[in-house]
BAVOMAR-772065 format. One line per field, with one value per residue (C-alpha): residue number from 1; x negated, y, z negated. Coordinates in nm, 2 decimals. Each point is the difference from the previous one (the first is absolute). Layout:
N
num: c(NUM|...) .
east: c(X|...) .
north: c(Y|...) .
up: c(Z|...) .
END
This chain:
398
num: c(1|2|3|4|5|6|7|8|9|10|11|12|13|14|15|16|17|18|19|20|21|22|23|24|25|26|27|28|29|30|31|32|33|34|35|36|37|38|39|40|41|42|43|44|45|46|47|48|49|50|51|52|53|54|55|56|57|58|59|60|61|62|63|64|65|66|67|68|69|70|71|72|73|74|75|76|77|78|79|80|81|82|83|84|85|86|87|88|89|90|91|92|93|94|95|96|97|98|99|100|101|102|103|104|105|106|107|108|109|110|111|112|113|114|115|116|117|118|119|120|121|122|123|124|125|126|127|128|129|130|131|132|133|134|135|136|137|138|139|140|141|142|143|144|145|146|147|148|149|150|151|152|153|154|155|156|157|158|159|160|161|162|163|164|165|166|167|168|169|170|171|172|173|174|175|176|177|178|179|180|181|182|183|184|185|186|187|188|189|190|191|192|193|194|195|196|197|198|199|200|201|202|203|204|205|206|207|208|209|210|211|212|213|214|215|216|217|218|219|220|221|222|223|224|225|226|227|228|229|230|231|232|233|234|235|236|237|238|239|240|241|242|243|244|245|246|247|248|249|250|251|252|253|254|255|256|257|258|259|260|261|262|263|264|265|266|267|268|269|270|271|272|273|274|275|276|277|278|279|280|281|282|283|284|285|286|287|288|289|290|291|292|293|294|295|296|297|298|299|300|301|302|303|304|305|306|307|308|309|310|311|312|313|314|315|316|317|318|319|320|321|322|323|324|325|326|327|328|329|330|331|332|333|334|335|336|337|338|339|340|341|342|343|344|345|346|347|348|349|350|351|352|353|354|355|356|357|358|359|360|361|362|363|364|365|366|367|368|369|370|371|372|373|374|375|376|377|378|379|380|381|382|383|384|385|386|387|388|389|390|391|392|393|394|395|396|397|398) .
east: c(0.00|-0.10|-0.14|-0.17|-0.33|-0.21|-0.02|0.36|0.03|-0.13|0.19|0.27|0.16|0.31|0.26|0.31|0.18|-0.23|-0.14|-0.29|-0.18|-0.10|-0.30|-0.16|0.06|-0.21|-0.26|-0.04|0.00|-0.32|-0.18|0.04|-0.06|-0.35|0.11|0.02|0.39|-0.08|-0.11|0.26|0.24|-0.18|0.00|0.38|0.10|-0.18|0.20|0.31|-0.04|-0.05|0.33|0.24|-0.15|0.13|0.35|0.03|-0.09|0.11|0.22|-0.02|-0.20|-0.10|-0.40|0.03|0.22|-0.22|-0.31|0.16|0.10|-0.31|0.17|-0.34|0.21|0.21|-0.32|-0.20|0.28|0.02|-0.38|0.00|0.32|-0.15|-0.35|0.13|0.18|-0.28|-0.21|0.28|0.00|-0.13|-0.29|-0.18|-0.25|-0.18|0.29|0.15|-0.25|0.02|0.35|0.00|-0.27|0.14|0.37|-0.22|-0.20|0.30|0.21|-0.34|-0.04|0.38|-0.08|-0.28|0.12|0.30|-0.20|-0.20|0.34|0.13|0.01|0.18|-0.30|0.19|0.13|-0.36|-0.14|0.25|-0.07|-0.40|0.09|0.22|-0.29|-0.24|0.22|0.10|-0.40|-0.13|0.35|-0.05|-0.33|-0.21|0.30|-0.11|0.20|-0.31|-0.36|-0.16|-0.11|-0.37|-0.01|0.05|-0.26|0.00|-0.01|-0.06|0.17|-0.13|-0.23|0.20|0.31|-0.03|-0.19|0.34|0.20|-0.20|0.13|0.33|0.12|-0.17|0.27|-0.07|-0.04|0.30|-0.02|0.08|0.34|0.13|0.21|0.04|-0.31|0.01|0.05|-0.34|-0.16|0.13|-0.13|-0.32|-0.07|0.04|-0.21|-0.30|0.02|0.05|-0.24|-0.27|0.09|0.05|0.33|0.22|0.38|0.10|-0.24|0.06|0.38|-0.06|-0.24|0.08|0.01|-0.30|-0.15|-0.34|-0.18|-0.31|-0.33|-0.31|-0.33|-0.31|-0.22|0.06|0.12|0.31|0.40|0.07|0.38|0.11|0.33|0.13|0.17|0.26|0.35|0.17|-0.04|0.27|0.27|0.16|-0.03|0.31|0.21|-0.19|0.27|-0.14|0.17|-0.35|-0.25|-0.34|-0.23|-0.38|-0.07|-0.29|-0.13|-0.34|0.17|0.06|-0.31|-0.18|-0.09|-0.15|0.16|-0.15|0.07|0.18|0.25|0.06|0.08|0.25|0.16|0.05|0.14|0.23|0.12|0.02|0.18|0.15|0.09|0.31|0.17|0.09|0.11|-0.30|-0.34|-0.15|-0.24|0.22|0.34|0.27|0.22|0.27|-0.23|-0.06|-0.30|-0.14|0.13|-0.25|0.26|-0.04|-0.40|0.00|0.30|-0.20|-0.30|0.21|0.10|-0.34|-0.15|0.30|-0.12|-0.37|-0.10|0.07|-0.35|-0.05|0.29|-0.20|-0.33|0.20|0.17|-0.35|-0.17|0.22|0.27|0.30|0.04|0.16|-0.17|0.03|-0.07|-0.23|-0.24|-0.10|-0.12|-0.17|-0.22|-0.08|-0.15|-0.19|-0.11|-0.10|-0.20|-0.15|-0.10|-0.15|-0.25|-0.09|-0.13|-0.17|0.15|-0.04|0.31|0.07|-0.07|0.29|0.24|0.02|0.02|0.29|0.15|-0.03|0.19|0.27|0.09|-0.10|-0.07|-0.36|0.10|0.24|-0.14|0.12|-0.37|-0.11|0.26|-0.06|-0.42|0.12|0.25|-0.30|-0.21|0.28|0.09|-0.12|0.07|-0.23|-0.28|0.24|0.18|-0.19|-0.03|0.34|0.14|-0.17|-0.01|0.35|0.11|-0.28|0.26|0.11|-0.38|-0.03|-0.06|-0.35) .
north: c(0.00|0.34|0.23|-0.35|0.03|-0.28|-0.23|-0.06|-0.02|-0.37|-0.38|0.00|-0.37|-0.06|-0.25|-0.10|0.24|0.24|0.15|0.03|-0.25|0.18|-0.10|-0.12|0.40|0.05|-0.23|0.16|0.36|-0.13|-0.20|0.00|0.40|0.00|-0.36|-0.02|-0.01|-0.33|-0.12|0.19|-0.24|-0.30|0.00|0.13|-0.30|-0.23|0.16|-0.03|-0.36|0.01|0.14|-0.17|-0.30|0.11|0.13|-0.30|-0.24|0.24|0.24|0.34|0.25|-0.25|0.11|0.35|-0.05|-0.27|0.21|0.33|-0.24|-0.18|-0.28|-0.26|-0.32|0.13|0.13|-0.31|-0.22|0.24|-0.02|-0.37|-0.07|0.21|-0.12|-0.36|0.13|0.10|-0.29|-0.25|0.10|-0.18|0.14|0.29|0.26|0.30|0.21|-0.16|0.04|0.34|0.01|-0.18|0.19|0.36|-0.11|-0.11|0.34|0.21|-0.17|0.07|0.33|0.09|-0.21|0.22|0.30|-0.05|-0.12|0.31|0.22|-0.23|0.21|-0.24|-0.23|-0.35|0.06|0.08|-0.28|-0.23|0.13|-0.07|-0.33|-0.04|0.10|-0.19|-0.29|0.08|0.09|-0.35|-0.24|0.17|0.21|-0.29|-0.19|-0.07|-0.06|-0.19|0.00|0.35|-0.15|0.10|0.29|-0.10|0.03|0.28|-0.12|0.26|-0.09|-0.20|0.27|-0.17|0.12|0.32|-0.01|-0.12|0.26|0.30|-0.12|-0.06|0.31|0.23|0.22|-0.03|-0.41|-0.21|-0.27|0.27|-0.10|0.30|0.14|0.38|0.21|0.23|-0.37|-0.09|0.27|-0.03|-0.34|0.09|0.22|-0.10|-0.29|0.17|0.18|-0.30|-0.19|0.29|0.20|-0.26|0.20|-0.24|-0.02|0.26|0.25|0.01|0.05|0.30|0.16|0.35|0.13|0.20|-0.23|-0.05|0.30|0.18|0.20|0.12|-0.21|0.22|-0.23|-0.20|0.24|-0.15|-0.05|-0.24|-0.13|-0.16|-0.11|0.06|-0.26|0.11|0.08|0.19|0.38|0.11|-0.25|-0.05|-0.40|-0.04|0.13|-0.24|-0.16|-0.35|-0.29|-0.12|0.34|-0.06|0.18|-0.01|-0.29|0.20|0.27|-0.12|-0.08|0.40|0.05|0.18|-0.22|0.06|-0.08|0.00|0.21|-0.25|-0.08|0.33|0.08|-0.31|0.13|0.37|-0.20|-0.19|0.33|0.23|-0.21|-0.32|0.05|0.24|0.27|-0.07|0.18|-0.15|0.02|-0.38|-0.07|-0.32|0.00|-0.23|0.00|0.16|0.27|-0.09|-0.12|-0.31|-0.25|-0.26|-0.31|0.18|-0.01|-0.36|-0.12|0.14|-0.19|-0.31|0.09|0.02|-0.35|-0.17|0.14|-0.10|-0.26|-0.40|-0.06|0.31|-0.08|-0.34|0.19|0.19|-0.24|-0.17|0.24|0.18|-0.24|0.17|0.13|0.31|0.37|0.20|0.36|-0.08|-0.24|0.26|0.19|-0.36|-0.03|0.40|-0.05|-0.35|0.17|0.32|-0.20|-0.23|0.37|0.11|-0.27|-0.05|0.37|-0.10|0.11|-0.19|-0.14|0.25|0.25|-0.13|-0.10|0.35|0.16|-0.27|0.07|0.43|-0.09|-0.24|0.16|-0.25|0.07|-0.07|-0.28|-0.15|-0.36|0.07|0.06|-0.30|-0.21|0.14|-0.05|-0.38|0.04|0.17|-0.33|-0.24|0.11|-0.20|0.23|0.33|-0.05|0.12|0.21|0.34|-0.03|-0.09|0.25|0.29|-0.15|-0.13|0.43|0.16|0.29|-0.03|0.01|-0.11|0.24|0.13) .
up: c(0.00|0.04|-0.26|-0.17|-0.10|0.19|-0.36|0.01|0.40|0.01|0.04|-0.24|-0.09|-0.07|-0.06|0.25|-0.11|0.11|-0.36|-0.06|-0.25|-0.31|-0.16|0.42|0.02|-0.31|0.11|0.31|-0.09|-0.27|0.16|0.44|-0.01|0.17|0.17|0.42|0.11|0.10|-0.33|-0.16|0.24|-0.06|-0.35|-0.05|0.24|-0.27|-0.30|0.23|0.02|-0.40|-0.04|0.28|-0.19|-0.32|0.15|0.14|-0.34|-0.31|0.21|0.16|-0.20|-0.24|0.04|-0.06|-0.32|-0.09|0.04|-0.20|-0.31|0.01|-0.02|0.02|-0.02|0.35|0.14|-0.05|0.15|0.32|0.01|-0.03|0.23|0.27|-0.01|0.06|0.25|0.22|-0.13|0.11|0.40|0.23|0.12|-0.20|0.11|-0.17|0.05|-0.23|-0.26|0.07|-0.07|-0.31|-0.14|0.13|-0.19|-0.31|0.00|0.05|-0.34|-0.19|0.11|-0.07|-0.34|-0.11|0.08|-0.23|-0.25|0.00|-0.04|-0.32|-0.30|-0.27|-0.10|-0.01|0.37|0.10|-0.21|0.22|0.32|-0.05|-0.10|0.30|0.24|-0.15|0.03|0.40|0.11|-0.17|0.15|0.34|0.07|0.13|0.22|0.32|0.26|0.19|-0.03|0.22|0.28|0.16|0.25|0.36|0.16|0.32|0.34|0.29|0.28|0.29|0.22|0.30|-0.16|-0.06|0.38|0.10|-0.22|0.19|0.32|-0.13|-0.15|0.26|0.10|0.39|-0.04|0.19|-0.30|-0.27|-0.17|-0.05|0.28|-0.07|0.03|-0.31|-0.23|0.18|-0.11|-0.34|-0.04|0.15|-0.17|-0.38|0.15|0.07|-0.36|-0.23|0.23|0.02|-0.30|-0.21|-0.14|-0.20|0.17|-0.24|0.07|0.32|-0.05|-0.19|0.25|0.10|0.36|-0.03|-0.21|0.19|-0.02|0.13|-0.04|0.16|-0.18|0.03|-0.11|0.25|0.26|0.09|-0.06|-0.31|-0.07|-0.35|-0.12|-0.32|-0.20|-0.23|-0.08|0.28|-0.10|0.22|-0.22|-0.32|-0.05|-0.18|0.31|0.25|0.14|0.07|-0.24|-0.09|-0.08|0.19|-0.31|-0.07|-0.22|-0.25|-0.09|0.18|0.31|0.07|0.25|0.28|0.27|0.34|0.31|0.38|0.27|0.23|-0.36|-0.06|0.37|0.02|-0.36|0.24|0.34|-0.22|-0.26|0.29|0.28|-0.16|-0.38|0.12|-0.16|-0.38|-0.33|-0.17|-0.01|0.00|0.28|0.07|0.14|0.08|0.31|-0.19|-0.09|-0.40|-0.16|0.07|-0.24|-0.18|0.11|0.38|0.02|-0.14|0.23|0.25|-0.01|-0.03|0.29|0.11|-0.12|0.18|0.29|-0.05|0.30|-0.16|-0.06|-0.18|-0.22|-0.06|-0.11|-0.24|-0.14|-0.05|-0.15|-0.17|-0.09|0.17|0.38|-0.10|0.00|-0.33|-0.01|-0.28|0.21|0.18|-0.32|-0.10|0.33|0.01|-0.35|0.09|0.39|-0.21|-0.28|0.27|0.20|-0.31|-0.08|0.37|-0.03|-0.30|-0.31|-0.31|-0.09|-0.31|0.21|0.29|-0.27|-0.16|0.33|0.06|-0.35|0.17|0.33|-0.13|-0.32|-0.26|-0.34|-0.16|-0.18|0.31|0.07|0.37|0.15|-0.10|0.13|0.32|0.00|-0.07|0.33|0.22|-0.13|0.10|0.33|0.23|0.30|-0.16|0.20|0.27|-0.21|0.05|0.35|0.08|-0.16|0.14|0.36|0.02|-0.12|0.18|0.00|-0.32|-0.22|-0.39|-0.19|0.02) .
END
């Protein structure tokens, strides 16, 4: 609404009546503040599923009364019922770890907070006890053992070889009939490919986000991209069902961009993004941001149309013969690492350069998951070359 302040402007749950649930407000107005949209999403749809569970078992509203009574022996049975709930499916993943352990956090939080407000000395003395007694019965339930990282795979250098072809706009195999959707699809392409921007990055890019500058050192035109929020919008009026956002704090960067990129973003934003009411570099064909289920539909799309045995390399190596958005992030980072060493850095010396152009913290594990990638592929002594032959036009970053 209006006249908000941005705090209050986020997801709001509520129940099938359409009210908003009380303390899931609380919780979110403490805690998901400083949170991405998406996180804010992701972790309300986790609470949701806490409390259709408990409508469903104790009936409707039950949680929220439960949880401003402190009523521990009605709390620990919703905790228990619903943990055995998820436990009991058939197949579990991480996600619903996460969602256990997000609908665990949030009745401690609202516990402890309310504990901290009791003034009469028996009622606090009973609220302790009842935390106590909920963090040791549920703080350790696993919902299954946290499985080892995967490990990253680049894609196949005959793939992406195949995918240049593919999704160039002038190319009679491309599987997108209308121009302007060619483009589109190009483009983000050669960004999460080159750039190494994450899916929602790229969403949030502005028109003019690639900009320019004279280098004197060097006597000669430099372009960068910056990698942030959109300046020119207010995120909680983006309009797409799932809010592209950047993921941290570290991930807001400047990276540098070559002349052929930075012309291709220009061709695309002056003659195929079309007129709009927004200011996000991508555009659909009804003229409104780019939506995250669009790009990834997109390059399904894309994979299906991938020649048979290049579907069968994929599946090989990477397990599945279907393009993500995010693969193409994975084999910029492995290409870049594998660029770096070849020119002979040490590898502390590539990996915080890496941890620089992808956005990842200092303590982010990521680096090193992708030297052990670089080590693995079997196709890197023809990674390098490849890559700058096959996009003579279109030059990594020098």
């Amino acid at each position: 609404m209006d006249g908000l302040p941005n705090r209050l402007r986020g997801p709001l749950l509520v129940d099938s009546q359409g009210i908003p649930r009380y303390w899931a407000t609380v919780w979110a107005i403490l805690t998901l503040n400083d949170a991405a949209p998406s996180t804010q999403e992701k972790r309300l749809r986790h609470i949701d599923d806490l409390y259709r569970h408990t409508d469903r078992t104790f009936g409707r509203g039950s949680l929220d009364e439960s949880l401003g009574s402190l009523h521990q022996d009605r709390l620990s049975e919703i905790l228990e019922t619903w943990f055995i709930s998820i436990a009991n499916q058939p197949v579990t993943s991480g996600s619903d770890e996460l969602r256990w352990q997000t609908g665990f956090g949030f009745v401690s939080f609202i516990v402890t907070w309310q504990v901290k407000s009791v003034s009469n000395i028996k009622a606090l003395s009973d609220a302790q006890a009842a935390m106590r007694r909920l963090s040791h019965l549920y703080k350790q339930l696993r919902i299954q053992k946290p499985r080892q990282a995967t490990p990253v795979r680049s894609l196949p250098s005959s793939v992406v070889e195949g995918l240049y072809g593919l999704l160039d706009p002038a190319s009679p195999a491309n599987p997108f009939p209308r121009e302007r959707t060619r483009w589109l699809v190009y483009l983000s392409f050669l960004l999460m490919l080159h750039q190494g921007l994450r899916r929602g990055e790229v969403l949030l890019l502005p028109a003019d986000a690639v900009k320019t500058g004279f280098d004197a050192r060097r006597q000669e035109q430099r372009f960068w991209l910056n990698v942030r929020s959109n300046p020119y919008e207010d995120e909680h009026d983006d309009p797409r069902y799932t809010k592209p956002s950047i993921k941290t704090q570290q991930s807001i960067r400047q990276i540098p961009v070559s002349s052929t990129i930075a012309s291709l973003v220009q061709t695309y934003a002056e003659n195929y993004r079309g007129r709009t009411n927004h200011s996000f570099l991508l555009n659909s064909q009804k003229n409104l941001p780019l939506s995250t289920e669009s790009l990834t539909k997109m390059f399904a799309k894309a994979s299906s149309s991938l020649t048979s045995p290049l579907k069968e390399e994929l599946k090989n190596r990477i397990g599945r013969a279907t393009i993500t958005p995010h693969d193409l992030r994975h084999t910029c980072a492995v290409i870049r690492l594998n660029q770096l060493l070849s020119q002979g850095d040490s590898m502390d010396e590539a990996t915080q350069k890496l941890r620089a152009f992808f956005g990842w913290s200092r303590t982010s594990s990521m680096p090193m998951r992708y030297a052990r990638a670089v080590f693995e592929d079997r196709l890197e002594a023809v990674w390098s070359s490849r890559f700058d032959s096959q996009v003579s036009l279109l030059r990594a970053i020098s």
